[in-house]
C-alpha positions as a printed NumPy array, in Angstrom:
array([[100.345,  43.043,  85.845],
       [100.124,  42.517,  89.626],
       [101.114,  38.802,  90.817],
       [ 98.939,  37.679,  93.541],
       [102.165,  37.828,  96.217],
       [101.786,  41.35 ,  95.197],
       [ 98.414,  42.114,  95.425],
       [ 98.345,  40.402,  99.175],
       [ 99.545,  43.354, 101.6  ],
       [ 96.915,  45.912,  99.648],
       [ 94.286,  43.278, 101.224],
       [ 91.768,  43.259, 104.144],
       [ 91.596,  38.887, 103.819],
       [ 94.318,  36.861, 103.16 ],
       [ 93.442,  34.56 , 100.675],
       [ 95.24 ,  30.831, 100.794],
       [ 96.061,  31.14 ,  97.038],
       [ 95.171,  32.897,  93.914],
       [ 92.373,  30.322,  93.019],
       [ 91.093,  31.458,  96.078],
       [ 90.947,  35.301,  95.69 ],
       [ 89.957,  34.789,  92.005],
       [ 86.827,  32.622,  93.197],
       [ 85.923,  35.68 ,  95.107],
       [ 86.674,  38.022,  92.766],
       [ 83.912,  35.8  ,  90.509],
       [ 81.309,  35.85 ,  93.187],
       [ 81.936,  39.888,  93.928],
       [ 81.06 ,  40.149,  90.05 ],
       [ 77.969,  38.091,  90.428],
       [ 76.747,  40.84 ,  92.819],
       [ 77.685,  43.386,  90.262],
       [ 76.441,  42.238,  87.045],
       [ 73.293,  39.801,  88.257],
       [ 72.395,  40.562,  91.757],
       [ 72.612,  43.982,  91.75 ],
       [ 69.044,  44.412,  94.254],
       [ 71.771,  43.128,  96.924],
       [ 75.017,  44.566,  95.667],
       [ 75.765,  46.26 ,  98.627],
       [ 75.841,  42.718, 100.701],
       [ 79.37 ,  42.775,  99.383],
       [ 80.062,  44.545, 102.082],
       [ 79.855,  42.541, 104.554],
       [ 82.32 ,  40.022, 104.558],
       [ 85.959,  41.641, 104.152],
       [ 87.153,  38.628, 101.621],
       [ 84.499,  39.685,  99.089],
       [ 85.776,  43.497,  99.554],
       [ 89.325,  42.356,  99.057],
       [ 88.304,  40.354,  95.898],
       [ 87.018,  43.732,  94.759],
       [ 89.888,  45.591,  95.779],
       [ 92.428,  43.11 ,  94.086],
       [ 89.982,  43.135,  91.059],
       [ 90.516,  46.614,  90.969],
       [ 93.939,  46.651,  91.316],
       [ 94.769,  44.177,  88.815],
       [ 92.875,  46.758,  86.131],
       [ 94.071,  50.24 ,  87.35 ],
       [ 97.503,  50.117,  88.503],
       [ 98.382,  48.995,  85.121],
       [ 95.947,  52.306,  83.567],
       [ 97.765,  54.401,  85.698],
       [101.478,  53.499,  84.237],
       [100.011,  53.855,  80.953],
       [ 97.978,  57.323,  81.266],
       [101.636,  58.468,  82.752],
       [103.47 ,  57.545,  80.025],
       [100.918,  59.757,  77.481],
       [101.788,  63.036,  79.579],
       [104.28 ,  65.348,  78.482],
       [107.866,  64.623,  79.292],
       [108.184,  67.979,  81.029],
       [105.482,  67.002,  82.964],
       [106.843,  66.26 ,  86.781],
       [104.078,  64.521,  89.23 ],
       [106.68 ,  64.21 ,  91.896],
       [106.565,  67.751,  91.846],
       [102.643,  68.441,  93.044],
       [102.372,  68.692,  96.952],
       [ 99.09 ,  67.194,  97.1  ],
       [ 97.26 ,  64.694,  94.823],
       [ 93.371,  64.406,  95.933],
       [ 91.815,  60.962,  94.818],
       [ 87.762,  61.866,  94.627],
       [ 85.569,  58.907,  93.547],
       [ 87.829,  56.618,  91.868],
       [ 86.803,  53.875,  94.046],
       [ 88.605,  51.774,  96.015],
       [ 91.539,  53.694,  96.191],
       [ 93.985,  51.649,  92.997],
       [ 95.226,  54.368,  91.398],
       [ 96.68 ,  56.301,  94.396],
       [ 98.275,  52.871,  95.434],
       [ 99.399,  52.63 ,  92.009],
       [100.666,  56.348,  92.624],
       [102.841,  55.756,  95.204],
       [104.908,  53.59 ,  93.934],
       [105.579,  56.1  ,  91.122],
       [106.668,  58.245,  93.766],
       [108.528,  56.386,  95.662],
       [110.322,  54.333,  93.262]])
């Protein structure tokens, strides 16, 4: 799991503190799961696009550790060229990716 100094440099708005970004993160669901007539509104106002973003990256980069470690051991990611990232949405699991490359 991401800790919220963590998740701060992936982020459009700097939140003051986690109770911050995780008040955001509960209004960017509101949009999602009872507004939905103005879910795009979201995108608008680059805090409530960061809440999804660290939403988002709070549930995949952990996925993408986990789907990794279910691939053969033969199997060498590092060794693909190019990795193309096509509506996975906001990007997580190619941040999540990078560090697997890099470490």
């Amino acid at each position: 799991m991401l800790s919220f100094e963590e998740l701060r440099p992936y982020l459009l708005h700097q939140f003051k503190n986690e109770s911050q970004m995780l008040s955001s993160i509960e209004e960017v669901g509101k949009f999602f799961n009872f507004y939905r007539d103005n879910l795009d509104k979201y995108l608008n106002e680059e805090r409530l696009v960061s809440a999804y973003c660290a939403y988002w990256l709070t549930t995949n980069y952990p996925k993408l550790f986990e789907v990794l470690k279910l691939l053969p051991k033969s199997f060498d990611i590092s060794s693909f060229d190019r990795v193309v990232d096509i509506g996975t949405g906001p990007g997580t699991f190619m941040l999540a990716l990078d560090e697997v490359l890099n470490k």
